[in-house]
N, C-alpha and C positions, 0 to 999 in steps of 0.2 A: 628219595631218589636223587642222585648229582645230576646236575646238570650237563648237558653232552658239552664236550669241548672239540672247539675247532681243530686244534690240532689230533685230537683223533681222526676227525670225521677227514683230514688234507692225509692222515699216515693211510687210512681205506684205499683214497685215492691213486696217491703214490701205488703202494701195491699193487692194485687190481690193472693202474695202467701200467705198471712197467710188465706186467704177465699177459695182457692186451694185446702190447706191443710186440709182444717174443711169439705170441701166436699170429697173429698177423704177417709174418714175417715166415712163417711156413706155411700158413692155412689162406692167404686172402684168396687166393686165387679160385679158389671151389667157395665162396661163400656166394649166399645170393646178395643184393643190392640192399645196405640201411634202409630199414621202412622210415619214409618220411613224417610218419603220425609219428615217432618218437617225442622230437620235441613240444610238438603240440601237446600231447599227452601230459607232459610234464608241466608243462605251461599253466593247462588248463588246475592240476592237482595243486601247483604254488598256489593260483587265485585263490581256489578255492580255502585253501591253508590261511591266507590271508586274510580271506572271511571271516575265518571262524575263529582269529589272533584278535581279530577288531571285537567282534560281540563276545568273546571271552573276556576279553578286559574290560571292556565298558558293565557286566555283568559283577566282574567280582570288583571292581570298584563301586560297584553299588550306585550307577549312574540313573537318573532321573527315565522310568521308562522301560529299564533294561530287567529281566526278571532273573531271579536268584538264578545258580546252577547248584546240581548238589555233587558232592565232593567226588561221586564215582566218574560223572561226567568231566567234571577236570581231570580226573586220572587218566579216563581213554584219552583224551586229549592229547595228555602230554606223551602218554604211550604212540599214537599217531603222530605227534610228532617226531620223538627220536626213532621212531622204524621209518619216518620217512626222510629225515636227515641222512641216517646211514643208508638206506636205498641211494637216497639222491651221490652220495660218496659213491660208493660202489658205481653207479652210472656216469659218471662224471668219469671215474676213472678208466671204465672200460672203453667210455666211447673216444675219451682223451687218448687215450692210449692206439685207438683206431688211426685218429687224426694226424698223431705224431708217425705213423706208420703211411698212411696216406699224404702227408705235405713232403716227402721224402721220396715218393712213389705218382706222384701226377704224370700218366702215363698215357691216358687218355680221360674221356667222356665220364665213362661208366665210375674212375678215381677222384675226380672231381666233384661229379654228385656225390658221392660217399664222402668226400672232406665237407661238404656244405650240411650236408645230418649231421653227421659225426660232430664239425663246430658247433650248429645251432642247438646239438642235442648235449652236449658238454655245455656251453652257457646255462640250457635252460636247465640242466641239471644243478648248476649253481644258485641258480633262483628258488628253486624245490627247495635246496640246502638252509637260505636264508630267510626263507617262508615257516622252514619246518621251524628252525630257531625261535624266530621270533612268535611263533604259537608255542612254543616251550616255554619261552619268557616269560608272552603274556598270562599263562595258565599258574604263574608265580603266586601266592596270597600272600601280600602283607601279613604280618606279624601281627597280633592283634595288641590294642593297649594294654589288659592283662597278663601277654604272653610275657614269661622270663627273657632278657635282652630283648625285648621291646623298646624304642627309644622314647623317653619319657614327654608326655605333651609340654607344650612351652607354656612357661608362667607367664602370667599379665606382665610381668619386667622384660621380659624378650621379646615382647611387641614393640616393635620402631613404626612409629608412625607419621 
């Protein structure tokens, strides 16, 4: 499986907020109020992603303490990760694309709470983004010393002491 690249996960965004933006621009007026648990939500989901990037890698690095995982559990993993990278894309963009429709539109009370979700939930959507990442990263295994282009252990001559 490749690895998800940034620049997909910025063209999602791109996308989904410039069509955001273009609905916003006929539809805001009839919508109700950004729930404020958005970003919370997302918040909470990063930690949690974060969690599970620390004991994945302390596990397949084989750290004192840490117990094996087996290979199916890295796969959900990483799966969870890149479904939550491209979510977090997608939300970043939508709610971006809010934002930009709102900082152009501060009219009153009711458009200003909506830029302060729409920001905090576009941040935290960025945090999801580099949470998910980096639990994709961490879910990586070395290449083992018998694997073909494995890099070769260093001989007693490569030791500087």
């Amino acid at each position: 499986m490749k690895q998800t690249r940034v620049a997909s996960l910025i063209a999602v965004a791109v996308a989904v907020g410039v069509v955001l933006w273009i609905v916003m621009t006929a539809a805001y007026a009839s919508l109700p109020e950004l729930p404020w648990t958005a970003p919370i939500t997302l918040v909470v989901v990063a930690v949690v992603e974060l969690v599970l990037a620390r004991g994945v890698r302390a596990r397949i690095d084989r750290r004192p303490g840490a117990p094996m995982l087996s290979p199916l559990v890295i796969a959900r993993y990483v799966v969870l990760a890149k479904a939550s990278a491209y979510a977090a894309a997608v939300v970043a963009g939508a709610f971006g694309g809010v934002l930009a429709y709102l900082v152009a539109n501060l009219n009153g009370p009711s458009q200003r709470g909506d830029a302060w979700v729409a920001g905090g939930t576009t941040l935290a959507a960025f945090g999801l983004a580099a949470a998910a990442l980096l639990l994709e990263h961490a879910c990586r295994v070395p290449p083992s010393d018998d694997e073909p282009g494995a890099p070769a252990p260093p001989s007693d001559r490569e030791h500087h002491h």
